[in-house]
Each structure stands twice: as C-alpha cells, then as structure tokens.
N, C-alpha and C positions, 0 to 999 in steps of 0.2 A: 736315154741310156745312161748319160751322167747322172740324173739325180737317181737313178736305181744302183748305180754303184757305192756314189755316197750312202746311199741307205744302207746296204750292204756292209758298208764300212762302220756306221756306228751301231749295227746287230753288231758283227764282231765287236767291238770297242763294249760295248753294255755285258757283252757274254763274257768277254774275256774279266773284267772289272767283279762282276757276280760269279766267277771260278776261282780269283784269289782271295776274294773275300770267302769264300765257303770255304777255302781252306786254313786260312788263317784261323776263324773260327775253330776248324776241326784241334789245329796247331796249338793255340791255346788252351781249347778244353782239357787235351790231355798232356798237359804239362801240369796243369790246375790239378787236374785228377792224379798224378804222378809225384804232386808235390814240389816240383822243380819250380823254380823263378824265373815271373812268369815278366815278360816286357812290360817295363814302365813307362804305361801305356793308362793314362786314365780314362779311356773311352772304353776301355777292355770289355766293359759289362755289355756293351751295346753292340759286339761283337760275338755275344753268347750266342750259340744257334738255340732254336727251341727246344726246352726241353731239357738246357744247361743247368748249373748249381744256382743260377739265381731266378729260373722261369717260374711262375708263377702257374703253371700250366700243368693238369698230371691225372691220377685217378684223384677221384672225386673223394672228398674227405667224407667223414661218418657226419659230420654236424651237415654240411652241404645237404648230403641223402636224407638225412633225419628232418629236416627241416623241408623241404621240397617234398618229402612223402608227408608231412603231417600239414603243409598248406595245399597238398593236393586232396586230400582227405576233407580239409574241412570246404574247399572250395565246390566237390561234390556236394558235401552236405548243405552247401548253403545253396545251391542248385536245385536242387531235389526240394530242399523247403519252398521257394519259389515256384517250382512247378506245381509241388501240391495247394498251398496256397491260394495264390494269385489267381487261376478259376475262380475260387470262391470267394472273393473279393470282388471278380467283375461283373458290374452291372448287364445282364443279360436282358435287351431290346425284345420282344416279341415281335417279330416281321409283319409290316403294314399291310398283309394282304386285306384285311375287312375296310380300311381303309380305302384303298386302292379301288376291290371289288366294288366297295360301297359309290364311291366317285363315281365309276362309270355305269352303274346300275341308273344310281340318279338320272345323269346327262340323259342315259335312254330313255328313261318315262316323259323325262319334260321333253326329247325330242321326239315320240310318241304324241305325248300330248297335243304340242305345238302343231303339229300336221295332222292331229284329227283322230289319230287311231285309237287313244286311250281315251275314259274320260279323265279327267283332273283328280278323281280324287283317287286314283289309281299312282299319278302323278306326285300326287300331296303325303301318300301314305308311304312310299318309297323316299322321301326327305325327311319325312319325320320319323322313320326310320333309321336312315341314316344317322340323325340327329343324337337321337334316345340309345342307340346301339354304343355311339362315342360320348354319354353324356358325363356334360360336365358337371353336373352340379352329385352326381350319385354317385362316383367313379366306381362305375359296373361294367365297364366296358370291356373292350376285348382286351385292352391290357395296353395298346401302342400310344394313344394317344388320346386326350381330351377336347372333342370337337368347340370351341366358344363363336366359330363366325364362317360364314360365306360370303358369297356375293357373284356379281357374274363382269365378266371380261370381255373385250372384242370388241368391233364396229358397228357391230347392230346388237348390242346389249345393252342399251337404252330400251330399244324397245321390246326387250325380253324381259326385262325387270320386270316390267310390271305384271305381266303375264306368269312371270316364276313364284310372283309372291302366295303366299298361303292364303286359307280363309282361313278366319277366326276360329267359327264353329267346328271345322275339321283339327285345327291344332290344341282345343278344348278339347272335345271327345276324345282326342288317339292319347293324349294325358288324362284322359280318368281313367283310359281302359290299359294303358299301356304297364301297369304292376302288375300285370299277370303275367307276363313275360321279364318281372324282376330285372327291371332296366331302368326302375324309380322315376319318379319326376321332376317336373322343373317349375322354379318359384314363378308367378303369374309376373314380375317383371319382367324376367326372361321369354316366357310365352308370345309378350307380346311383340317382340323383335321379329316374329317370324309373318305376321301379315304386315308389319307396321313397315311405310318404305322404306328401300335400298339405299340410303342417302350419302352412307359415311364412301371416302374418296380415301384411295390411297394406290400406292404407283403398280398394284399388279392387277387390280381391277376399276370399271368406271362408277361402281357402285356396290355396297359391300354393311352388313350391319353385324354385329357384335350380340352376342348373346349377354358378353360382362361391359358393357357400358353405361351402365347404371351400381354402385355399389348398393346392396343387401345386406343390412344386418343380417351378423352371425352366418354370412353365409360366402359375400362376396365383401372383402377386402380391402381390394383394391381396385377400381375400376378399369377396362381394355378396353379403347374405343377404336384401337385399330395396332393390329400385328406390329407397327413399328415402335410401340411402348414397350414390346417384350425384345430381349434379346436374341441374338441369332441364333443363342443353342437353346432358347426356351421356347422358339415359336418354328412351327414347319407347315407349308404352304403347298397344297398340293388340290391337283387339278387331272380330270381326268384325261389319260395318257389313250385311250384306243380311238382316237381320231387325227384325220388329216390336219396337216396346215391349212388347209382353206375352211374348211369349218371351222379349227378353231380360231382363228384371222377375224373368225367374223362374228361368233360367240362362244362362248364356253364356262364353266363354273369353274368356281375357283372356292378353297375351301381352308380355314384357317384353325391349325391344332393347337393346343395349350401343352409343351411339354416340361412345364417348370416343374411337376412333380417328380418327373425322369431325370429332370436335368439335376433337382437335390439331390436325389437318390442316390447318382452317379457319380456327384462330388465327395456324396460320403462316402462311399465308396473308394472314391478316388484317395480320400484322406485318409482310410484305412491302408489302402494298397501302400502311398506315399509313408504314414508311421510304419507298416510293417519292412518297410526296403529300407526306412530308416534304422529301424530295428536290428533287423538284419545284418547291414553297412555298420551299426557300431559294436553289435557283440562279433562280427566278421573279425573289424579290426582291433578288438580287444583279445580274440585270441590268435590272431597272427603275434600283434604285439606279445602277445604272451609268450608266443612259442619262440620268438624272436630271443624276447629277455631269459625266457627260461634256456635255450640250448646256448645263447652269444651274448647280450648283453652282460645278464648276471654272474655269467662264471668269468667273462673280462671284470668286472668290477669289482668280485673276488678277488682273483688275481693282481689288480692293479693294490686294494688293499693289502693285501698278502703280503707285495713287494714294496706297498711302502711302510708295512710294519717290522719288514727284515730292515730296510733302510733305516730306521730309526732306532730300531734294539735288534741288531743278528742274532742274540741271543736267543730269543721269542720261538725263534725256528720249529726246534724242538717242543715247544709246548704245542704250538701248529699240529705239529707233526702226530705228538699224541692225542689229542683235538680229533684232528680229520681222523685217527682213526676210532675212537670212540665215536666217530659221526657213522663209520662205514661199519662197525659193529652193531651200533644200535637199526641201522638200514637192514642189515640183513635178519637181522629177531623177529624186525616190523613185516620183511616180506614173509618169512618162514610163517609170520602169524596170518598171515592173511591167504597165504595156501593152503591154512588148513579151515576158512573160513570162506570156501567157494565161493557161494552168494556173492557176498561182500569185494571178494575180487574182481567178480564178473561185472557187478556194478562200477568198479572203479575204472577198469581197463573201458565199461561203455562210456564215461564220462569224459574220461580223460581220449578216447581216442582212438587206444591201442588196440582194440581189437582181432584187427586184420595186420597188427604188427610182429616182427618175429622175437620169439621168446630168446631168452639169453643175449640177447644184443652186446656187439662189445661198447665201451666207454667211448663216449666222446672225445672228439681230438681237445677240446677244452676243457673236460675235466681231468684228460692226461696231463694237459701243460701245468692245470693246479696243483697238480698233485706233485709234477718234476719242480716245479718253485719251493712246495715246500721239500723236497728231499735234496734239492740241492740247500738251500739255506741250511737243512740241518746238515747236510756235508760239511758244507763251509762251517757250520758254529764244532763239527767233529774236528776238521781238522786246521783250523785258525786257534779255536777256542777263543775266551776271554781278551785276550791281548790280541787278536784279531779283528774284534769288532768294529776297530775304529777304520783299519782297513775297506772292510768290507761293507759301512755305510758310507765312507765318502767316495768310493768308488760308485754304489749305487745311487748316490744323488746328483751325479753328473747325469744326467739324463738325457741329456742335448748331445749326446755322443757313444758307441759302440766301444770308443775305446778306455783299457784298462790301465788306470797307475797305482802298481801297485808298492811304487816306493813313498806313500804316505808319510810325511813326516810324523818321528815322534814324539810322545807327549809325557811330562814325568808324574810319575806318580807314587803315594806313598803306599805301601805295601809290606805285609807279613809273607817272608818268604822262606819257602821249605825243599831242601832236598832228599829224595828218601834215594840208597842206594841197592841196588841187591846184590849181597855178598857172595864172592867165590862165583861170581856169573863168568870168568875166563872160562876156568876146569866143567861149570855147568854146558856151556856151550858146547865145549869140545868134546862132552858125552851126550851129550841130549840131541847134536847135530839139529837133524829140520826140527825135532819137536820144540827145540829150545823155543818156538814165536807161540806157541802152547803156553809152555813156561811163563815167558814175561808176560801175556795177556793175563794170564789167571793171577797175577802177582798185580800185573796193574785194575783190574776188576776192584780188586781191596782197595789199590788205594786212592782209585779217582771216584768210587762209588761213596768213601768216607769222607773223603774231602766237600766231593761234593753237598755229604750229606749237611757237611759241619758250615758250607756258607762258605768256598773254597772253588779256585778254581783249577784243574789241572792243565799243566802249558807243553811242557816237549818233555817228549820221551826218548833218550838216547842210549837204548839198549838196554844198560843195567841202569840207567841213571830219569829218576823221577823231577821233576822241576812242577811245581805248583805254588799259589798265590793265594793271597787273602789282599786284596783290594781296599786298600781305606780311603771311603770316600767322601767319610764325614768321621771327625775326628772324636765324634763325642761316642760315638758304637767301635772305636779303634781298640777298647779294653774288653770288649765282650768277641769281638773277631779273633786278638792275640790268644785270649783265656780258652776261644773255638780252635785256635790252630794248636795248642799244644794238646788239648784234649784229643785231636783229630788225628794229630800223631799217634799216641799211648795209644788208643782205640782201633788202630792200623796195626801197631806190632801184636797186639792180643788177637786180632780176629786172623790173622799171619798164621800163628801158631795154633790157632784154635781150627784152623780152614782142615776138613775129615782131606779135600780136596788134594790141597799143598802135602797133607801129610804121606802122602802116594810114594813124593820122594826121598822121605827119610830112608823107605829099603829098597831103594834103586840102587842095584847092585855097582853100575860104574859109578855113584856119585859114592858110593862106601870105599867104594876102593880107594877112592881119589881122594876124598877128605875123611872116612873116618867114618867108624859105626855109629859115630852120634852127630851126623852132621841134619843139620836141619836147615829148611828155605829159611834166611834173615833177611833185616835192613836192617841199616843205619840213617840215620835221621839227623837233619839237622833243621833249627830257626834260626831267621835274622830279622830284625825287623829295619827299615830303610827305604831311601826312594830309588826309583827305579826310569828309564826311558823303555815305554811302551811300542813296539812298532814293530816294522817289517825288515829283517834282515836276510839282505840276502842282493841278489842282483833281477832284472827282469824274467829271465829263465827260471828261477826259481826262488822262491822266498819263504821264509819260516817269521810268524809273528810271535817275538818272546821278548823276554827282556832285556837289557842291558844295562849296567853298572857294577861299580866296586861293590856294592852290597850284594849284588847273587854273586862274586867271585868270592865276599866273605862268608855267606852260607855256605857254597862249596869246603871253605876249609873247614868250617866248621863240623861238615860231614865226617870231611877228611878226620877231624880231633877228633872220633869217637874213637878210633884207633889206637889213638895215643891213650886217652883213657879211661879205653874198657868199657865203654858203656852205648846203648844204641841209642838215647836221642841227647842232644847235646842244644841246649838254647844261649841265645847272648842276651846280653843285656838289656837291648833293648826291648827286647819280647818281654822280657820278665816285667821289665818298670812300663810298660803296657798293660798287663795285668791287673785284675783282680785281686784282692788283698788273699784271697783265700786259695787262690789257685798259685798265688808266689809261694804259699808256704809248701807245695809238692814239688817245688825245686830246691836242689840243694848247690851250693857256690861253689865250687870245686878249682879254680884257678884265675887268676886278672892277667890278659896275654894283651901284648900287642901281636900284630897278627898284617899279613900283606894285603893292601886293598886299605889298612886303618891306619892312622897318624896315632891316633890317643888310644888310652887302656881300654880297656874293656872287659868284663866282667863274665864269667862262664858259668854255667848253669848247667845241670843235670839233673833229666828225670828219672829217677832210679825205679827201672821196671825189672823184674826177674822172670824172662820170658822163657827160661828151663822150665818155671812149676806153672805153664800150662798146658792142659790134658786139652785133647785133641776132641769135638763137639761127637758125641758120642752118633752113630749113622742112623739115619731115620729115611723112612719110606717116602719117594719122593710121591706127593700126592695128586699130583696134577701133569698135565703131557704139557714140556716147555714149546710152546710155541708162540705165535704173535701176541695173541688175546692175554698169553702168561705174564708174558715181557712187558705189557702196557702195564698189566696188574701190578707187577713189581715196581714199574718206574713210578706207577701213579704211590703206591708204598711209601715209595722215598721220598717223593715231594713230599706228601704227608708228614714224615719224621723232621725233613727238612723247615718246613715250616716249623713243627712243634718246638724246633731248636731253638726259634728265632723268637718267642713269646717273651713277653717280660718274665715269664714264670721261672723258666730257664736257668738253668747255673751250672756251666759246665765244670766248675771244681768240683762238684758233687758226683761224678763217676766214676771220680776215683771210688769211690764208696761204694757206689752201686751198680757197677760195670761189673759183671762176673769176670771178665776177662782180668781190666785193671786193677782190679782188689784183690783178685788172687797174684798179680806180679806185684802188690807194694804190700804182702804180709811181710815177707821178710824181712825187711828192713823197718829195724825197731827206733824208739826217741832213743834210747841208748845209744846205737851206733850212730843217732843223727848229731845229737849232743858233743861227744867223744871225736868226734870227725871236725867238729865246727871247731872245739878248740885245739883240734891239731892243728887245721886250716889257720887260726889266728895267728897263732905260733909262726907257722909257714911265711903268711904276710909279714908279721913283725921282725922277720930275721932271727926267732927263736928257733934254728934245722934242728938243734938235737932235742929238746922238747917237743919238737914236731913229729921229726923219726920217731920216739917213743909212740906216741899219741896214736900217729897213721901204720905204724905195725901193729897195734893194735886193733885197731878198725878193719884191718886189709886182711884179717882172719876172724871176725868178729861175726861176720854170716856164716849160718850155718851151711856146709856141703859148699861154699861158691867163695870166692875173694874180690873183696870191693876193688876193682879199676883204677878209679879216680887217686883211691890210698897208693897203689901201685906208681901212678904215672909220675904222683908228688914227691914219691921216693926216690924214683929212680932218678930226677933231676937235681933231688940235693945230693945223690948220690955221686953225679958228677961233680960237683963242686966239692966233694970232700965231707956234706953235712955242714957246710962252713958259709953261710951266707956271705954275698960280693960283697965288699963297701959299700959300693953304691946301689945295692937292692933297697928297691921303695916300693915291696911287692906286689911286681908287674914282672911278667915273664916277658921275654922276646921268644917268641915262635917263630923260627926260620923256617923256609917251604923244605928244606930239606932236611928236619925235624920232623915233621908232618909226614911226608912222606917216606922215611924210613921206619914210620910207628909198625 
C-alpha cells in the first residue's frame, strides 16, 4: 500500500509539472503572437508547443509534394521495367522429368534382367537409350541436362558391375542405327567406356566410368574422369528415386550430368540481369539526383548566388530583376509555342514525366523565395539607393548571424552634387491635397529617369526637394561626369516643360487662382562639386542612407541663389573647373560669393536656359497597353541610352546643339548679350559700379520679351551700396543666409 501511494504521488508530481508546462507554452505563444515582451527566458524556443512560430512541422510544401510525386512515379517506372524485364533475362531450366523417368526406367530393365525376366538386350537397349536421349557429345537432348558418366552404388555393386556392363556389339549397332531417331552419335572413344570396366572410384559410387575421360580432338577439350573435376553448379548426380532403402543399401545406379553449358548460359544471363539492375540503379539515381537538383539543389544555388551578388554590388538587384524577367517572358513564348505544337508537347511531358501531372501547377516554394531575394534587393537598391549599398553589403556579409547593424559607419567620398527643387510645391499642395504624391512622382519620373540616364544617382526625396549624386570614383572620368551632371540638369528643365503630362497643370483652375494664368510646374537647380560622408543616418528604428557635409548644405544654398538671381540652374565652381573645355563655355560667371558651409570665394556660374520658349511635345497615340512586358522594354531603352552616353564617342556639350529641348532654351541668348554682360561683370569685380550699372541695365533688357536675372541681382546689390563700391571690395560678395533667403 505504501509504494502504491508513493506511485500515486509521483503520477500527480509528473501531471501537475506537464499542466504548467502546457501552459506556460500556451502563455508565451500568445504574448509572441500579440507582440507583447515576452520573458527573458532563453529556453523560450523549447517551450513552443507544436505547431508554434518556429515548428518545423505543417502542410506539406509544393517542392515536398513535387518531389515525392515525381520519385514515386519514377520508382513505378523503374518497377514495372524490372518486371517486364528480368523474365526475360532468366535462364529458364527444363524440369528433369526424362531424366528422372529415364533413371528409373533403367534400374527396372537391369532389375528385370538380373532376375531372369528380360533378356539383356532388352536391358542394354534401355541404357543406351538413356544414354543417346542425354547425349553428350550432339546436345540433342531433352534440354535438362548432358549425360558424360554412370556407375553403380551399394554393397553388392561389385557384383552388379559386371553384369551391368554392355556388350560391345549391342552398343555398335544401337550407334549405327540410332540417327533415325536424330539423337546423333558418339566418337568410338566414348563408345567404348560403355563395355569397357566400372573402374573409376569416387565417394557416391564403388564403381563408376566417364564417357569424357579421354580428351578428343575438336570435340572434347578438356578431359572428366570423375564428377569431382566439375563444379558443384556444373555437375548434378542423380540416381533413381522409386525404390526402398534396402534395395538401395544394397545396389543402385547412379548417374552423372554435365551442366556447364546451363551453368554459362545462366551466368550470362546472370550478367545481363546484374548490368541491366545496374543500369537501372544508375539512371534510377541520376534522375532522383536530377529531380533533386532540379526542384532543391539548383534553385538553393541560385539563390545563394543571387545573394552573394547583392552582397557584393546591391546595385545588381535591379538588373536581376529585369533578367529574371525577360527569363519568365521568354518561358512563356516557349510554352505558348509548344501548345500549339501538340506532338512535340506530348513527347515532352512523356519524357520528362509529367504526364499524369496537374496542368497549371503553382510555383515552387524555391522559386518563390528567388524571386522574393531578388525583389527584395531591388526594394533595398529602390529605397537605400546608391548611398546604401555600402549598408546593405556589410550587413549581408555577416553571415554567421541574423542580426542587423544598420549604423554602418561612414565613408567619404568625392562627388557631383545636385539639388533640383520644385517651385511653389506649398500653394501646390494645399490645392492638389491627395493628388499632390501624383504630382511629385511625375515630377520625380523626370528627374531620376535623366539622371539616371546621365550616369547619376538619385538619393532622398523630401517632398519638394530632389538630392542626387554623380559619384567620382576615379578621378580621371570626374570631367566627363561634371560635363554629364550639368547636361542632366539642362536636359531635366526641357523635358519639365516639354512633359504633354505636367502640362495638365498649367489649367488647373486652383493652381491659376493661386499663382497666375501663366503658372507652370518648375525647378530650380543647383551643383556643387565636393566630398561627402556616405552612410546611414538616422538611429536603429529608422535610418535614411544620404549624405553628409558642408558641401550638400553649399548646394542647398546654391538652389537657394537661383532666387536671388533669376535663374533655374545655378553651378559653382567647382563643377565648372571639372569640366570640359567646351561645356564651360555654356556657363556664364555671374557673381564670386562667400557663402555658409565655405571659408574661401567662390566662383557662380549660370546656365542660361529660357524655359518660357518651350512648346509642350505635341500628343501622340499611345501605341502599346503599359504593362510589365512595356516597363521592361522601357527600362531595357534606358539602359541602352545609358550606355550609349558612356562611349568614348560621347560629348555631352554637344546637346546643347542638338537637344531639341536645350537649343531651343539657349537661342535667346545671343554673343552680344554674353559679351556686354562679361564686361559689366568685370567692371562689377574691379570696383567699376557705375560702369557696371550702365553695362548690366543694358543686358537686363537686352532679351527679347524676358529680363536677364543675374543683371537684375548685380544691380540690385550695388544698388544698396549706393553704385559705390566698399573700400574694401576685392570682388567677392558675402552672401548672408538671410540674404538668400529673403531673395
């Protein structure tokens, strides 16, 4: 009774222990599933009930099922080969009945004879019958086996022998006459084994002779002087079976087969069956393995490439992207073609397999996850971009770890940098309301697709405010990038004005109201060129990869100075002495400013474009329905042009010339007013204001229908000084922010 209570006591103690543990489980799943903070508890995993966030256990995936129905398919197949087969590869025996029969047919004549009832040659013609029916030397016989030898057994087979033996004459005759019965004959050395005595000794009889112990040219070989020269699967030993033990105790025959012709036969055989299982076993295991690498190896090895060629350039993503799909467009051409090419299908699907497979299948769980690799990496290169990448390969070459750092440190780098802004985006907003993310996409379409085009990358967008980059990573292509970024500006403000798109809102009735019957979408544009810290800012919750330094806060202002004057793209110094000799000369100098962000002068620069005299791309029939297949064709477009930009042949000054857009915004502006400008300008530097004021009121009416900016801004500042340059003017302007911002 006590140890039944103790037992008692540790059921409760086990049940109760397996009640809090199931709850606890239950406890923590749904905290986990709730989000809540979950006990810090590092065994928590082990505490999942089945079936939790991290079981392994569930419905069966598509590759699973896919792969289990196409090794159970071919496991049939290779089943069914083997059945049909293997019959006919096995050596098929003829049952020893004449054998058999024969044996005890014998035994009765000679025990006939021996008691007097037969005479002998009744006796004699029933063994050499025997004999000739198995004979060996003509193999005509019944098929089982090749008689070579007898002899006789027992305690009184001594004195049987001799009375069993043949006469001569009788086993002469029954061999002339025995071709009529097509059971052929036997060479006269063999003959004579059958009168000649019993002599040869061996362990199943006391007396016993050999038909082959004598070798015969061309006929016998190799000599048998006794059963135990052959092997055990080549010799079989048989004795008649319908008598007692005491007779046979006391005599009986005994009779020796030759089955080495059975036994090669069967090896060959045997070696066929053995190459064909062979055969079998390796093309078995060549298409498991196949099916293997085709549904799980190869798309993992894809994928591990995939992601270590995001690792190494994020960039890439996107060409992935448009890759895999030109893969999955040209897949389905191939199937559409071969649905219309029956035959050819029906053979494919018998080849491969699919036959008894179901049509439309969805995708495998592995070529989902390739496809989510590559659309995440191009998420990441859409919203890191360029100045992400660095983020986003060292975080992917941690490999030995799940977890993410995404405060990378940063790295400096030198760079063309551009701000484009969009004008009057307050009042747009506050009439366009939702559509305004309308707005600034179509606005940004322009100008990340030119940048792009130009060898550019776009970085953050902050509403009205564009931030992009020209990367210089070799210092010897830093003048063909500058001479790309100013062109990639000019080339922005034209297709701006030229977009059928943008022009929608010229007669939008709240943007008229609010700014004016000639209000149109603009930017303003600025360059700098400078170095930069590339990286991630921001905290763990959230991070934006862009840049940081005094140089994009001098671009900024220099967005800012188109305001001041009058003009939409404004370049510094530096861009320019980056430049091409041929693309400086479509810049005109307009002011030397210190400026916030800069200790030293600095040198201002303007593109003079006249984005009033551009007509808007006259509407034409869209020819094709935008969809994926569209989108690929455009992007692949771009890359195209993209390239073509990048050629030795290349010369972005030359668009001024032959950009419909920029050649119609630089007629206006003649060598005359460039001239007449340049020596107001000098004037200005040298401390000459009132020679200057002439010069720049001049200039500042000098276009037709429009008034030069720049002449405006220069005036209005000698204007404060009275026309009276400082003492100490050594023409360099100080530009206060609050100069700048009251433009």
């Amino acid at each position: 009774r006590v140890v039944r209570v103790l037992r008692l006591v540790r059921v409760l103690k086990l049940y109760k222990a397996y009640y809090e543990a199931q709850a606890r489980k239950k406890r923590l799943t749904q905290q986990m599933l709730q989000g809540e903070q979950v006990e810090d508890d590092w065994d928590w995993d082990d505490t999942l009930p089945d079936g939790g966030l991290n079981s392994g256990h569930g419905k069966e995936s598509r590759v699973g099922r896919k792969l289990s129905e196409m090794t159970t398919r071919r496991v049939i197949c290779l089943v069914l080969a083997m059945l049909i087969v293997l019959p006919i590869l096995h050596s098929d025996q003829t049952p020893r009945f004449s054998a058999d029969y024969g044996a005890e047919h014998v035994r009765q004549m000679f025990e006939l004879y021996d008691e007097g009832q037969v005479e002998q040659d009744q006796y004699e013609e029933a063994m050499l019958q025997y004999a000739y029916y198995h004979n060996w030397f003509s193999r005509s016989g019944a098929g089982f086996g090749y008689l070579f030898g007898f002899g006789m057994a027992g305690a009184e087979a001594d004195s049987k022998m001799e009375k069993a033996r043949l006469r001569r004459s009788t086993v002469e005759r029954y061999d002339a006459e025995v071709y009529v019965y097509q059971l052929g004959s036997m060479p006269q050395q063999a003959l004579e084994n059958f009168w000649m005595p019993w002599e040869l000794k061996c362990n199943f009889c006391q007396g016993c002779t050999s038909l082959l112990q004598r070798e015969i040219e061309g006929v016998v070989d190799h000599s048998v002087s006794c059963y135990d020269e052959l092997r055990k699967a080549e010799r079989l030993v048989l004795w008649p079976r319908w008598v007692n033990d005491t007779a046979k105790e006391r005599w009986n025959f005994v009779f020796f087969f030759d089955l080495r012709e059975y036994t090669h036969e069967d090896a060959k055989f045997n070696l066929g069956i053995t190459a064909y299982i062979l055969v079998l076993l390796v093309l078995g295991s060549f298409m498991f393995s196949l099916d293997a690498n085709n549904l799980v190896v190869q798309p993992v090895e894809n994928m591990m490439k995939r992601v270590e060629a995001i690792r190494d350039n994020p960039l890439i993503a996107l060409k992935m992207a448009d890759e895999e799909f030109r893969m999955e467009e040209a897949a389905r051409e191939r199937a559409k073609r071969q649905r219309k090419e029956k035959a050819l299908m029906l053979l494919t699907e018998l080849l491969t397999m699919r036959f008894c497979g179901a049509r439309g299948e969805e995708p495998m769980e592995t070529v989902i996850l390739e496809k989510t690799i590559i659309k995440l990496g191009s998420l990441l290169v859409l919203g890191f971009g360029e100045a992400g990448a660095n983020i986003v390969g060292a975080n992917m070459r941690g490999s030995d770890t799940a977890g993410v750092n995404a405060m990378v440190p940063g790295r400096r780098i030198n760079a063309i940098i551009g701000i484009a802004r969009v004008k009057d985006f307050g009042t747009a907003t506050q009439v366009l309301q939702a559509r305004i993310m309308t707005f600034v996409n179509q606005i940004a379409e322009i100008v990340h697709g030119i940048v792009t085009e130009f060898h550019g990358a776009p970085n953050k967008n902050t509403g009205d405010t564009f931030l992009v980059v020209w990367r210089v990573n070799d210092p010897e292509l830093c003048s063909r990038q500058a001479s790309m970024a100013m062109a990639a500006f000019a080339s922005i403000l034209g297709h701006l004005h030229r977009s059928r798109t943008l022009a929608i809102y010229r007669t939008h009735p709240g943007l008229q109201f609010r700014l004016g019957s000639d209000y149109r979408v603009n930017l303003s544009l600025g360059l700098h060129y400078g170095w930069a810290i590339e990286g991630a800012v921001g905290t763990e919750f959230k991070i934006d990869a862009s840049y940081v330094s005094p140089h994009v806060s001098i671009t900024v202002t220099m967005e800012k100075m188109t305001r001041l004057y009058g003009v939409s793209l404004l370049v510094s110094q530096g861009v320019v002495e980056q430049c091409v000799k041929h693309m400086v000369s479509m810049c005109r100098l307009i002011d030397r400013v210190i400026i916030a962000g800069s200790t030293a002068a600095m040198k201002i620069y303007c593109v003079d474009l006249d984005w009033a005299s551009v007509v808007v791309e006259p509407a034409r029939p869209l020819m094709m329905t935008w969809n994926s297949r569209s989108r690929y064709k455009a992007r692949q477009t771009l890359e195209a042009a993209k390239a073509a930009k990048w050629s030795p042949d290349f010369d972005a000054a030359l668009l001024f010339n032959t950009d419909p857009a920029i050649s119609v915004m630089r007629q206006r502006y003649t060598v005359q007013f460039f001239q007449l400008f340049k020596m107001g300008y000098q004037n200005y530097s040298l401390g000459e204001w009132m020679v200057a004021k002439d010069m720049l009121e001049r200039t500042q009416y000098i276009l037709p229908g429009m008034e030069d900016g720049p002449s405006i801004g220069l005036l209005r500042f000698m204007e404060r000084h009275g026309f009276d340059a400082p003492r100490d003017w050594n023409g360099v302007r100080l530009l206060e922010p609050k100069t700048i911002d009251e433009a």
